[in-house]
Structures are given as structure tokens and as C-alpha cells.
C-alpha positions, 0 to 999 in steps of 0.5 A, spaced: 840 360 053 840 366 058 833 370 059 834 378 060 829 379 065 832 386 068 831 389 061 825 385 059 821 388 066 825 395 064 821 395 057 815 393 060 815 399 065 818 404 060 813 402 055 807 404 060 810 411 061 811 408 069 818 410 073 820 407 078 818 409 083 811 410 081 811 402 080 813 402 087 807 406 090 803 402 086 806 395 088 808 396 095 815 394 092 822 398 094 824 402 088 830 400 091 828 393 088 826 395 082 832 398 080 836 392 083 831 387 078 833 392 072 840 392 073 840 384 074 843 384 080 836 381 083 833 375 081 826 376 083 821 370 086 816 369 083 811 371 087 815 378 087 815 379 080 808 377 079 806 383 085 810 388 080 808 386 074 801 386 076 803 394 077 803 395 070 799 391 069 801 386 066 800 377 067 807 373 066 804 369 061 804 376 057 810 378 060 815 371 058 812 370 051 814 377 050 818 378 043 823 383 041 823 388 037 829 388 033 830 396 032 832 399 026 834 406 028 841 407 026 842 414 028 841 418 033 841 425 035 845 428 041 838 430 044 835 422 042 840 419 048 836 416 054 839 419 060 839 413 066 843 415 070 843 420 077 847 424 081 854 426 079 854 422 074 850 422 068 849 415 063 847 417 056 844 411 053 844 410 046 837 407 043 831 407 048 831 400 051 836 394 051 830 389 051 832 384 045 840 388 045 847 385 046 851 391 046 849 397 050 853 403 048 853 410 053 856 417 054 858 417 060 860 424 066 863 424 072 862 430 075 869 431 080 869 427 086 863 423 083 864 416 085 860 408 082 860 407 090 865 404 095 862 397 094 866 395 087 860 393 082 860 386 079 856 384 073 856 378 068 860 380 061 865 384 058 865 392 058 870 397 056 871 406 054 875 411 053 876 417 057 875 423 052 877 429 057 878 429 065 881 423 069 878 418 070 881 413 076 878 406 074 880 400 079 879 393 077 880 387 082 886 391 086 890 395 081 887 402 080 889 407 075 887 414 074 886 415 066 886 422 062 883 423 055 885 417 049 886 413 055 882 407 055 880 400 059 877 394 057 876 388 062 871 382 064 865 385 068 865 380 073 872 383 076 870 387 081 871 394 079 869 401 081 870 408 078 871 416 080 873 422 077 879 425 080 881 432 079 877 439 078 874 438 072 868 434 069 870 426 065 867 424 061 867 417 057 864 413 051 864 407 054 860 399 051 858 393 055 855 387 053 850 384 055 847 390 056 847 391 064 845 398 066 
């Protein structure tokens, strides 16, 4: 049984209205950090998570027995889509949290030249997309490939990989991963 602590902690934060970077001033805590913990790339120790959780506040006790709500929204509306992204590319999610999801579903666009980063991403699941217009190149373990519209990738998250939008036009991807990473 896996505990999604990242999306969990992310919930917690989102429903007390606190950014990032607000919980950081609060705690002490790099929102560096936080980022890392949402993302589920960081474990936290326990005495590091309780510090930040202590920023909401919240106690572990609560924050472990925490349930969640299953949504019943089935549709959303172009503007109803979460932004998490930053920069030169935009994540839009659908549906507010991933706390208690399996699957997360985004829109994605890379403006030209808009890079993940030189260091490869790797994260536990599976993730896939298709490109709806502009290039994309997708690299994965050390074979690369510059995508164009209708063009698709589906590979195990695990595998490093990285993505860049290549030429003078913004891409853009609806893409899907499970678990829920971002």
C-alpha cells in the first residue's frame, strides 16, 4: 500500500488558502522544499514534516487520518482548469486536488525554447500525451524524438526523460500519468 504524502500535504495546504511560498515564511521551510515534498520527489523526516505542518496548522495525528473526498465533478470548464505550472510552461490540471486520484489528467504549453531542465525527470508510474500543435522533443533514457501534432509518447515514469519545445511556435500537450506526480 503506498501513501501519497506529496498530494496529501498539498490538499492540506491548498485547503487553507496558503501558497508555497507562504508556508515557507511561515515554517522556516524552503519552498524549495515544499515543492519537492508535493512533488514526491522528497521524503520528508518526521520532525520536518511536522514543522510545516505546524504552519498550517495542522497536527500529524490529523493530517494521517485524513480521508479523501472522492470528487463527483465530472466536467469542467476551460477557465475551471488548475494552473501548477510556471515559467515558459503552463500545467493545466483538471480538477483542483489529486488528493485520493489515481490518474491525473493536464493541458500542457511549452512556449519556444521552454525546457522540464537539463537534469532528466524520474518519478515512479506511467505517463503518456499527444502533441496538439507545435514540436515537441521528448527524450527518454537516451533516445529522443521531436514530436508534431497527433504525435504521441507513452512510457514508464521511472525512465529518465525530459521535454523541450523546439521551433518558433508555442506546443501544446494533453497529457495523463498515474500516480498523480505533479
Amino acid at each position: 500500500m503506498s501513501f501519497d504524502l506529496g498530494n496529501r500535504l498539498r490538499y492540506v495546504r491548498t485547503a487553507h488558502k496558503l501558497s508555497q511560498r507562504e508556508l515557507a515564511k511561515r515554517t522556516g521551510v524552503p519552498n524549495s522544499t515544499i515543492s519537492l515534498i508535493e512533488s514526491n520527489t522528497s521524503n520528508p523526516s518526521v520532525g520536518a514534516l511536522k514543522r510545516i505542518l505546524d504552519g498550517i496548522p495542522i497536527g500529524l495525528a490529523e493530517f494521517f487520518a485524513l480521508e479523501p473526498e472522492k470528487p463527483r465533478k465530472a466536467f469542467y470548464a476551460a477557465d475551471e482548469l488548475v494552473e501548477i505550472g510556471k515559467g515558459g510552461i503552463s500545467f493545466r490540471q483538471v480538477g483542483e486536488s489529486m488528493f485520493g486520484r489515481s490518474l491525473q489528467i493536464l493541458k500542457e504549453c511549452y512556449q519556444p525554447g521552454a525546457d522540464t531542465g537539463k537534469v532528466p525527470l524520474v518519478h515512479e508510474g506511467e505517463e503518456g500525451g499527444i502533441v496538439l500543435s507545435g514540436r515537441l522533443e521528448v527524450t527518454v533514457d537516451n533516445e529522443r524524438r521531436i514530436l508534431g501534432p497527433g504525435d504521441a509518447y507513452y512510457f514508464e515514469s521511472r525512465r529518465p526523460h525530459r521535454f523541450r519545445c523546439v521551433g518558433p511556435v508555442a506546443c501544446e500537450v494533453v497529457s495523463a500519468c498515474t500516480p498523480p506526480t505533479f
